[in-house]
N, C-alpha and C positions, 0 to 999 in steps of 0.2 A: 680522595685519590684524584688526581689528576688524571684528561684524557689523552690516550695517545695518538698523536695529530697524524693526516697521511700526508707522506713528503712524496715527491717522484724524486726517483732514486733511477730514473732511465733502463732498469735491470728488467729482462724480460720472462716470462712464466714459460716453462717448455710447451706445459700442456694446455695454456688457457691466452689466449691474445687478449693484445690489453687494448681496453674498450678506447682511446681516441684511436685504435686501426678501425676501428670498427664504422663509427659515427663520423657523421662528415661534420670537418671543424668550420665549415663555413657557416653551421647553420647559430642561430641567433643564440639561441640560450646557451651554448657553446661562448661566443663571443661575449655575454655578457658574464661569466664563469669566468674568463679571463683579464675583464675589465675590471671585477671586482677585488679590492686587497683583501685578501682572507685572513693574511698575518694579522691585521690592524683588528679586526674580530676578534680572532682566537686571544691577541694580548690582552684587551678589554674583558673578553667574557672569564678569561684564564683567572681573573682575580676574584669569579664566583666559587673558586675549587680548592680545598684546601690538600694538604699531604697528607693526610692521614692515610688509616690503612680503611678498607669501603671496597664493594662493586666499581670496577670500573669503567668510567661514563662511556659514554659515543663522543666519535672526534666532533669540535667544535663544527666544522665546516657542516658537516652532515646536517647537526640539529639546527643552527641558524639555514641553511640552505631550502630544507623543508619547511621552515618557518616562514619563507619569502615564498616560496609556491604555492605555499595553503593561501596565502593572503592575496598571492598576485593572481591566481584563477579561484578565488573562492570556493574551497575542495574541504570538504568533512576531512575528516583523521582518518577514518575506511579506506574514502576512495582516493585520496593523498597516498596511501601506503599501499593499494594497489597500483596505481600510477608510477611510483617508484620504481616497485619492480616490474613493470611491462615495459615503462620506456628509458633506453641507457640514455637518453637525451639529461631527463632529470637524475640520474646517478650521478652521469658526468658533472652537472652541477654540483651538487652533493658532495663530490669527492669522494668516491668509491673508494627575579627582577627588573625593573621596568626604566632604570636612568642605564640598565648595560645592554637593552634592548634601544635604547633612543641612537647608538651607533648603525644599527642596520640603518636607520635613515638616514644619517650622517652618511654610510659609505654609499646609497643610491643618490645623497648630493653627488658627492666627490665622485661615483660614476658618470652621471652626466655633463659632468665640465671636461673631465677627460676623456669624453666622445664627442665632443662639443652640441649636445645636445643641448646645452645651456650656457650662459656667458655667467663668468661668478658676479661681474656687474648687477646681474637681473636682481638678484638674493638683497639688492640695499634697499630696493620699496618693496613691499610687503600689503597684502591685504589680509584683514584681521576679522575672524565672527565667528559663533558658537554655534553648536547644535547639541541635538541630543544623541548620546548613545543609548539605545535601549537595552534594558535586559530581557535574558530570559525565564519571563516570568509569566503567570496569567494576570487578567487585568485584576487588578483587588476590589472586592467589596468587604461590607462588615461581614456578610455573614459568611461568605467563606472564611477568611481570616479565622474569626472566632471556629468554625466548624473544624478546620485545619489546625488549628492550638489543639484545640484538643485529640485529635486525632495523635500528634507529633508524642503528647503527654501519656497517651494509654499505651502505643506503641511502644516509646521506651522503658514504661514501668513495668509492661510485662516481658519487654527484653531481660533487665535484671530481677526481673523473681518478686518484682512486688505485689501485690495481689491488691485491687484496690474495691472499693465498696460497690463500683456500679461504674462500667463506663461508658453509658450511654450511646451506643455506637448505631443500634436502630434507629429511636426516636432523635437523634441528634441527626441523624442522614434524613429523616422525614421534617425535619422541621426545617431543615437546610432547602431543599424540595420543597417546602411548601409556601416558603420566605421566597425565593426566587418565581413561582409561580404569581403569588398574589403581587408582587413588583410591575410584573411584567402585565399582570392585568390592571394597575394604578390601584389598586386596593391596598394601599398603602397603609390601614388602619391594622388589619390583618395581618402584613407583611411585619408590620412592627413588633405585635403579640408574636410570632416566630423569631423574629429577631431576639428578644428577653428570653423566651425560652435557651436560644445557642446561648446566650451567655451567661440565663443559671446553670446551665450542662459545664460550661468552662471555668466558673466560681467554685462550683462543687469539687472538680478535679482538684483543682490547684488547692485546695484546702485540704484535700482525703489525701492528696499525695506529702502537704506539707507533716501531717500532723502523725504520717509514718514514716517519714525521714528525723522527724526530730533526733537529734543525739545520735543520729551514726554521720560520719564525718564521712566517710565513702561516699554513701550517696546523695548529702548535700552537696557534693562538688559533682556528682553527674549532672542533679537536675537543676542545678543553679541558673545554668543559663537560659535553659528552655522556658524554666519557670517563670524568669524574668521577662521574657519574649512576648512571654503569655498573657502574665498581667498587665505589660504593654499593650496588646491586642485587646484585652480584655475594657483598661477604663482609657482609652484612648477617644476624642468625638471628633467631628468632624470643625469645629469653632476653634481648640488645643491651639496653642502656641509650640514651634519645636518641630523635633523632627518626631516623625511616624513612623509606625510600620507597615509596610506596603506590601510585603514579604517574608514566610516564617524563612527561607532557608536561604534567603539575601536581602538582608536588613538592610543595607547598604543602601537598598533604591532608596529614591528622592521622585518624588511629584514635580515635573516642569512642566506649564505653561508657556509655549513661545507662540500662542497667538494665531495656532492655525485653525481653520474651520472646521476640514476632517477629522485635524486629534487635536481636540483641545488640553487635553493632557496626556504624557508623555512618562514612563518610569522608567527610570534609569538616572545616568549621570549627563552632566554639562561637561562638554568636547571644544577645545579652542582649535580652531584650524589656520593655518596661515598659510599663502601662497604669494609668488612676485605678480605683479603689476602689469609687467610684460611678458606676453606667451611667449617660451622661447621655444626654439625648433624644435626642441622634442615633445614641446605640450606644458598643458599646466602643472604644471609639479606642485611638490606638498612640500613645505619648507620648513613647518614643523607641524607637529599637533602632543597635545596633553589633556588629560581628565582631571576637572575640579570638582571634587566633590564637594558639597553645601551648599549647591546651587549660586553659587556667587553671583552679584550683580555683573553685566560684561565690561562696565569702564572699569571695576574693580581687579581687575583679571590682566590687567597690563603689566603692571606692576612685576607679576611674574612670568608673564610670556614674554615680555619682549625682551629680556636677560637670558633665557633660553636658547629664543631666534638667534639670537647672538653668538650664542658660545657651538650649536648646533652648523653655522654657517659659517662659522669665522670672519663674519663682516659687520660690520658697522651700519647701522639701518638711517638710513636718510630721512625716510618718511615710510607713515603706519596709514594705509587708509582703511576706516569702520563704518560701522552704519552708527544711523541716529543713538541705538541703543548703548553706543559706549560715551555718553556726555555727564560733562563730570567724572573724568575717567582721574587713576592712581597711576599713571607712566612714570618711572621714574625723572628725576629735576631735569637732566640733561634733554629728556625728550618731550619736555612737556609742549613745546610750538612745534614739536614734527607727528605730532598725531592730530589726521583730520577726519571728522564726521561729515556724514550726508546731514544736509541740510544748511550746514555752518556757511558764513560769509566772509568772515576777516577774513586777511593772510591770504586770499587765495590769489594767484597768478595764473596765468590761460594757461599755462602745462599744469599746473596743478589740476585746474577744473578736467582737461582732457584725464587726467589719469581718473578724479574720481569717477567719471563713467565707466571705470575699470571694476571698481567696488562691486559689483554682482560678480565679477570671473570666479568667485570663490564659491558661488550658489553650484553651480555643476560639479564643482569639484566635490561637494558634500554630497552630493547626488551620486558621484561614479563611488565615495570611498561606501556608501551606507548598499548600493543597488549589487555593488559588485566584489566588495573586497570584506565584508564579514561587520562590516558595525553596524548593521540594521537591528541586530539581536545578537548582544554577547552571552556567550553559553563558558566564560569562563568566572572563575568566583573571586569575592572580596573585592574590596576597593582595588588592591595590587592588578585584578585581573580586567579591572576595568581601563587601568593606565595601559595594560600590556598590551589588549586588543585594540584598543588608538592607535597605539606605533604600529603593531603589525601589520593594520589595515592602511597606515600613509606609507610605511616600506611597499606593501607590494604594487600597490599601486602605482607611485613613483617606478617601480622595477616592470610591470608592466609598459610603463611609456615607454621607457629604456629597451625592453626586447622589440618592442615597435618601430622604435627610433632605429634598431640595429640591422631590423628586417629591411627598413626603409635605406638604410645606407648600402646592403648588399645589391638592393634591387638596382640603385643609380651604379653600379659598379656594374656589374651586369649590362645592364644600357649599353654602357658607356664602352664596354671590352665588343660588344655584340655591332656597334658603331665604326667603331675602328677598324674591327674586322670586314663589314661592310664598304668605307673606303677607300682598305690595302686593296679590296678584290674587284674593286669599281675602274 
């Protein structure tokens, strides 16, 4: 079922005044609720909804609108849905998948060129570099892992009624305990006898459970996956080629290395960020961003970002600037001499060098999306929810500079009326 959209219809309520009498329209989030096309959402998103007969949804405006405030003041689901209702500033917003998600960034482009907070010119260079999005998870070792498999395996065998021989649930908690103690004292010989022990506790499950599921089809397809999870955890080392498991209940992470001192390693996924070259008036804007998952090399990653940038921006990119790390990069044929690295020498022309001192403006920008806008720690699931939390977090931020931008235009108006006035009276 499709949602039923809210129109203004100009028609008044006898007994309830309608909130723009209420709220003053001069104020920012006001302005930028008006700057925004909502139609151009609702058509986009309208093609996640089919006619059937179902619950029917919340208007478009509403759930995209709350999407952009959770993102643009970094606000839990609680205190967002109190917020809602304490202040009609964000109803008034409101309106009292992750490629139909990449439109809210699209429409905080297209908002700030029709505020002129930015010039569409700025969007033809580009600066281009990754990070990490983490998840939320705790940091992995073996022996949690394995102590965690099996916990996940007793808990659901005695959800469905299975009764199993012994589930270790004491002595697997003390040896978990006893393994992290002797680590942490470098008794590492000891630490290792605990370790064998968590993972005859977790060989034993997965056998006791296999060999009473046999021949009932039910419940091979409950434990199938867990089981597999399991034995992954179970003969997985640390030498393996491949991917790992880092996590029982988001397999999805990935181990990154980018080479810092404080976190040498990093779990989550790789985040491509792009932003222009030139700060325009309203700030550094976010001009696209996407999650790769597989750890991809970052010259490999062009290939599909900057066809994106593209279609995202509606323009034509002149020039890509990167860091060292994208050499040897896959940009498609047409842009292979408009993408330049730090370090390189050909090709370059003294506006070119001035701009690549531009190449860090994207370091802050990765700093305000990760400090301020939710991607220090995604708390949503699957790969899909890793793409999603990317866009969310460059939509509000982007929407952020934009209320900023809006506050900053009312105040020079202000000035300027409080000016005039000062001298008619002079």
């Amino acid at each position: 079922m499709r949602p039923k959209e809210r129109r203004e219809t100009g028609q008044r309520d006898l007994f309830r005044a309608r909130l723009d009498q209420i709220i003053d329209l001069n104020h920012a989030l006001v302005k930028l609720a008006r700057a925004i096309d909502w139609r151009f959402l609702e058509t986009l998103f309208g093609a996640m909804y089919t006619d059937k007969p179902g619950q029917p949804p919340l208007p478009t405006r509403l759930m995209a609108g709350l999407a952009i405030l959770k993102h643009m003041h970094d606000l839990s689901d609680e205190v967002l849905c109190d917020r809602w209702i304490e202040n009609p500033y964000c109803q008034y917003f409101c309106g009292e998948g992750e490629e139909k998600l990449q439109a809210l960034l699209q429409e905080s482009l297209a908002v700030a060129t029709r505020t002129e907070a930015m010039k569409p010119s700025d969007l033809a260079r580009v600066v281009v570099d990754t990070t990490v999005q983490p998840k939320a998870v705790t940091f992995p070792t073996d022996a949690k892992l394995l102590n965690r498999a099996r916990e996940r395996l007793v808990r659901l065998a005695r959800k469905h009624g299975l009764k199993l021989r012994q589930s270790y649930r004491r002595v697997g908690k003390l040896a978990l305990i006893k393994h992290q103690r002797y680590a942490h004292a470098h008794q590492f010989r000891r630490a290792n006898r605990a370790l064998r022990k968590l993972k005859t506790y977790l060989g034993r499950i997965i056998r006791d459970i296999l060999r009473k599921i046999a021949g009932n089809d039910g419940w091979e397809e409950i434990f199938a996956w867990p089981l597999s999870l399991a034995r992954r955890v179970l003969h997985q080392d640390r030498h393996q080629r491949g991917p790992k498991v880092y996590s029982l209940h988001a397999p999805e992470v990935e181990c990154i290395g980018k080479g810092k001192a404080h976190r040498p390693y990093e779990f989550g996924v790789k985040v491509s960020v792009a932003t222009p070259v030139k700060r325009s008036q309203g700030g550094q804007f976010v001009a696209h961003v996407a999650a790769l998952p597989g750890n991809p090399y970052d010259g490999h990653t062009l290939a599909k970002v900057i066809p994106e940038i593209e279609a995202i921006v509606g323009n034509t990119l002149e020039r890509v600037i990167a860091d060292a790390g994208y050499r040897g990069h896959n940009a498609p044929a047409d842009y292979k001499f408009r993408v330049y690295t730090s370090g390189q020498k050909r090709r370059l022309t003294a506006a070119i060098e001035r701009e690549m001192k531009r190449r860090a403006a994207v370091e802050p920008v990765i700093g305000h999306l990760k400090a301020e806008h939710r991607m220090d720690r995604n708390h949503l699931a699957h790969r899909s929810g890793d793409a999603i939390n990317a866009v969310l977090a460059a939509a509000g931020y982007n929407f952020r500079l934009l209320l900023r931008w809006l506050k900053f235009l009312l105040f020079r108006i202000l000035i300027a009326l409080s000016t005039n006035a000062q001298l008619k009276s002079a």
